[in-house]
N, C-alpha and C positions, 0 to 999 in steps of 0.2 A: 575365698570366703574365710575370715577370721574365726579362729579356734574360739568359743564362747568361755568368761571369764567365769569361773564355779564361785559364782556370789554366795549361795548357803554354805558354801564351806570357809566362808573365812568369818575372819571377826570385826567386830564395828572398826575399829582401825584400821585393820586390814581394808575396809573395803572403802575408807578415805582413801587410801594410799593408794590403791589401785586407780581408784576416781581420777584422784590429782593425775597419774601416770597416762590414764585414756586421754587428759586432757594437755600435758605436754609428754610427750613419747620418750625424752631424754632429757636427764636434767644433770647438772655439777651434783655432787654429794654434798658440800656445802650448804648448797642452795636448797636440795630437795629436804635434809634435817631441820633447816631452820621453818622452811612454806609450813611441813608437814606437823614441825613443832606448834606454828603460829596457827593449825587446823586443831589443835587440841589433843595431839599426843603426845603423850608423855614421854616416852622414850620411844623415838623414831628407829635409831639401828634397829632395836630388836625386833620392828615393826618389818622393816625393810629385810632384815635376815632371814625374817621367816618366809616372806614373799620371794625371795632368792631363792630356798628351798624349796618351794613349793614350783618356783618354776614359773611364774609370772611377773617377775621382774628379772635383771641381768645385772649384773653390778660388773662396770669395765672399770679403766683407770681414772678415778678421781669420777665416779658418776652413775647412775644409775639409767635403766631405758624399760620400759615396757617391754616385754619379749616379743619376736617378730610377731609368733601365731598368734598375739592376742592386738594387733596392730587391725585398725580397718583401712 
């Protein structure tokens, strides 16, 4: 059973970001800057860095992935 994603605790970007991430698990970091640019935010890294720390996304080499616990 998947760890549930703490939706009241992020921010409307944040919870694009995670959206887009339920719906492809891993993506290039290229790719996921531009989608998430072309979803209406403005500056993605800082979107994506804070989801890093929070621990709901993973940032590996050249890519980002939904964290396993939050995987179904």
């Amino acid at each position: 059973m998947p760890k549930p994603i703490p939706w009241d605790k992020l921010t409307k970007e944040e919870k694009i970001a995670v959206q887009y991430f339920v719906s492809f698990k891993s993506v290039g970091e290229l790719i996921a800057l531009r989608d998430l640019n072309l979803k209406g935010i403005k500056r993605p890294t800082l979107v994506l860095d804070s989801l890093v720390k929070k621990g709901i996304i993973r940032k590996g080499e050249g890519c980002y992935s939904l964290a396993k616990e939050y995987r179904i």
